[in-house]
C-alpha positions as CSV (number, residue, x, y, z in Angstrom):
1,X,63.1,67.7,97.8
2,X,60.4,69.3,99.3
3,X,57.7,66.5,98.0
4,X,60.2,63.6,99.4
5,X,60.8,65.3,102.6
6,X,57.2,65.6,103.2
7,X,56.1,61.6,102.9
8,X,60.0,60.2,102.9
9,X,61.8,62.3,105.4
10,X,64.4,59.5,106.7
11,X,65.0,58.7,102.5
12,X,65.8,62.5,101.8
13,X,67.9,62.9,104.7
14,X,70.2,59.4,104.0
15,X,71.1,60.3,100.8
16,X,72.9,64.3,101.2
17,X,74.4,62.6,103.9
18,X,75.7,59.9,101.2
19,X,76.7,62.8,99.0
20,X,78.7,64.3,102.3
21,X,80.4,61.1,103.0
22,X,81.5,60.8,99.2
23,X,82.9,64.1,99.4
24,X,84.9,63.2,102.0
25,X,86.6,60.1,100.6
26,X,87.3,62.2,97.7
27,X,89.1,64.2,100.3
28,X,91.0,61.2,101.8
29,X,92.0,59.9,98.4
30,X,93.1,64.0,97.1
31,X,95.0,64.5,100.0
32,X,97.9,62.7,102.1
33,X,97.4,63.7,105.5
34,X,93.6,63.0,105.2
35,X,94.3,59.1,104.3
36,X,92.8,56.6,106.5
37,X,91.5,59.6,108.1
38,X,87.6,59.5,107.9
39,X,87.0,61.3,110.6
40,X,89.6,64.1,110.2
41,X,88.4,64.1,106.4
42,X,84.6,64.4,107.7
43,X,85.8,67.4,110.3
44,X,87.9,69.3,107.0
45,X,85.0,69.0,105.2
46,X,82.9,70.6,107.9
47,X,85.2,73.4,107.9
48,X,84.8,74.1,104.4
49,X,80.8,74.2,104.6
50,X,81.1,76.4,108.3
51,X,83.6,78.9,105.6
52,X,81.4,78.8,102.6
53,X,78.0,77.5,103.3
54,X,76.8,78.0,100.0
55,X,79.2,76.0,98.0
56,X,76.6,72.8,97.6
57,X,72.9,72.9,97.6
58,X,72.8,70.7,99.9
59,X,74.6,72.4,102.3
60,X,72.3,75.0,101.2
61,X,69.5,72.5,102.5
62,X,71.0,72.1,105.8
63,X,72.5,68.9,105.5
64,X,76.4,69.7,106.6
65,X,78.7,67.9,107.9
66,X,80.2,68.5,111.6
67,X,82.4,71.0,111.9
68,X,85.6,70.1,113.4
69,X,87.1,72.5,116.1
């Protein structure tokens, strides 16, 4: 990561966003109320990485997804 994000910053960044945005349509397809919800499911996820930041190394990294209120 750190060799990538030195000469390919915009590559390193695109794909733990990727990994967020697979998380959350895990999320959508888990749970009921998060169906057709890609947003909601984006903000639930946030919630869980502003609660336990260290769960994925990426969030580790930095790369989280927004928090919903």
């Amino acid at each position: 990561m750190n060799y990538y994000g030195r000469y390919y910053r915009t590559k390193c960044v695109q794909t733990p966003r990727h990994l967020n945005k697979a998380l959350a349509a895990w999320a959508q397809r888990k749970f009921k109320r998060l169906r057709r919800r890609e947003r909601a499911s984006m903000h639930w996820l946030g919630g869980i990485a502003q609660r336990e930041p260290n769960l994925f190394v990426l969030w580790q990294l930095g790369v989280r997804p927004e928090a919903g209120s």
